[in-house]
Structures are given as structure tokens and as C-alpha cells.
N, C-alpha and C positions, 0 to 999 in steps of 0.2 A: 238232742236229748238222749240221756241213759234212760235202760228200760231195767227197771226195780221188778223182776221177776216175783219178789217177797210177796210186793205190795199189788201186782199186774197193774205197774202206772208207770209214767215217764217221769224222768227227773230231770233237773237244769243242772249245767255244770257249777260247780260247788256247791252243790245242795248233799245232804246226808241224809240215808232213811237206815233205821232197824233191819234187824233181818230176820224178825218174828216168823215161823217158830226157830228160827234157831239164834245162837247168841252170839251176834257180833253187829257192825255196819258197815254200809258201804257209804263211799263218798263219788259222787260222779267229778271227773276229771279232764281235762286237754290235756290230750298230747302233746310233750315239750317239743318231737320229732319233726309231729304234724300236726298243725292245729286243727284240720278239718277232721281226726280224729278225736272220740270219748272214750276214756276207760273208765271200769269199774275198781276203786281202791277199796280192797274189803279188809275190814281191820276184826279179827277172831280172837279167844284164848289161848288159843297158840296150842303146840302139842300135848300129851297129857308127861306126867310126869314117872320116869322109867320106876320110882320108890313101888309104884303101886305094883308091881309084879312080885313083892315080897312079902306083901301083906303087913309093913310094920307101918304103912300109911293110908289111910283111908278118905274115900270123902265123906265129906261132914255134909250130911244130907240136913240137919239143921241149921245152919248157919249157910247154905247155898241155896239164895232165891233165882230158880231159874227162868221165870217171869219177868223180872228184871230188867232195865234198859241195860244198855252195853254200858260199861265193862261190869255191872255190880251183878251181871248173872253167870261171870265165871264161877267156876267150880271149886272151892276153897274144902284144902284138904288139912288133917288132920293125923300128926305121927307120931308114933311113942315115941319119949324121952330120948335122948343123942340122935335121931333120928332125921335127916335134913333131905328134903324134896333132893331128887338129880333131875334135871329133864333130858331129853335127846339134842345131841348138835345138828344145829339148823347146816345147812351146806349154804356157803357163801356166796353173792352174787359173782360168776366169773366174769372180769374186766373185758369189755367192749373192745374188738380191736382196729385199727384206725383203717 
């Protein structure tokens, strides 16, 4: 069993719980490696978006319910005109070597 620190309960592999207060889930998992291992897949909004250090985007604190089950309580932002969200590069899994 995974341990839902959120929820202070156990979970079964393939089961999903909230991650109230904060917005995202997790799914408890086996290990492809080792089965006698569980991890925790936690699925979030990911990083925020670099626009907002210029101030020409904002969040929309009306149209973001942060109560929300996952994904509807991400953060939906709002930017003047020509204005397009950039976010940061994720740095990519480095390949496993034999």
C-alpha cells in the first residue's frame, strides 16, 4: 500500500487520491524494476509561467477555482493583447545506461 500523506490514509496500487490543499493527484504505482516496490505518480500544474515576471500577464483570480478537483484548479492566467504565456524548460529525462 502507498501512504496518501494528504489524506493520512493508505492507498492500493492503481488507486488515485487528491492532493487537497494543494492542486494536483497522485496515483499509487509498481515498480516496472521491482514489483515488491510502490511509488507515488503525482500529476501537478506544472511550473508557473516565466510571462508573469513582466507584468503583461496576470492571474485571473476569477475564473481560477482553487478548490477544484485536479486539473480544473490550475491557475488560468490572463494577458494583454499579442501577449503569449512562455513557461520555463523542463530539463529532460537522461537515458539509463546499460
Amino acid at each position: 500500500m502507498c501512504f496518501a500523506s494528504t489524506r493520512c490514509a493508505t492507498v492500493e496500487p492503481g488507486k488515485t487520491w487528491e492532493l487537497t490543499p494543494f492542486c494536483g493527484r497522485s496515483t499509487c504505482v509498481q515498480n516496472e524494476e521491482d514489483s515488491a516496490k510502490l511509488l507515488e505518480l503525482v500529476e501537478d500544474c506544472g511550473p508557473l509561467p516565466l510571462s508573469l515576471a513582466n507584468d503583461k500577464c496576470k492571474l485571473d483570480t476569477e475564473k481560477t477555482n482553487k478548490t477544484a478537483p485536479f486539473p480544473y484548479c490550475c491557475p488560468i492566467f490572463t494577458c494583454e493583447p499579442g501577449v503569449k504565456l512562455e513557461y520555463p524548460e523542463v530539463a529532460k529525462d537522461v537515458e539509463k545506461k546499460d
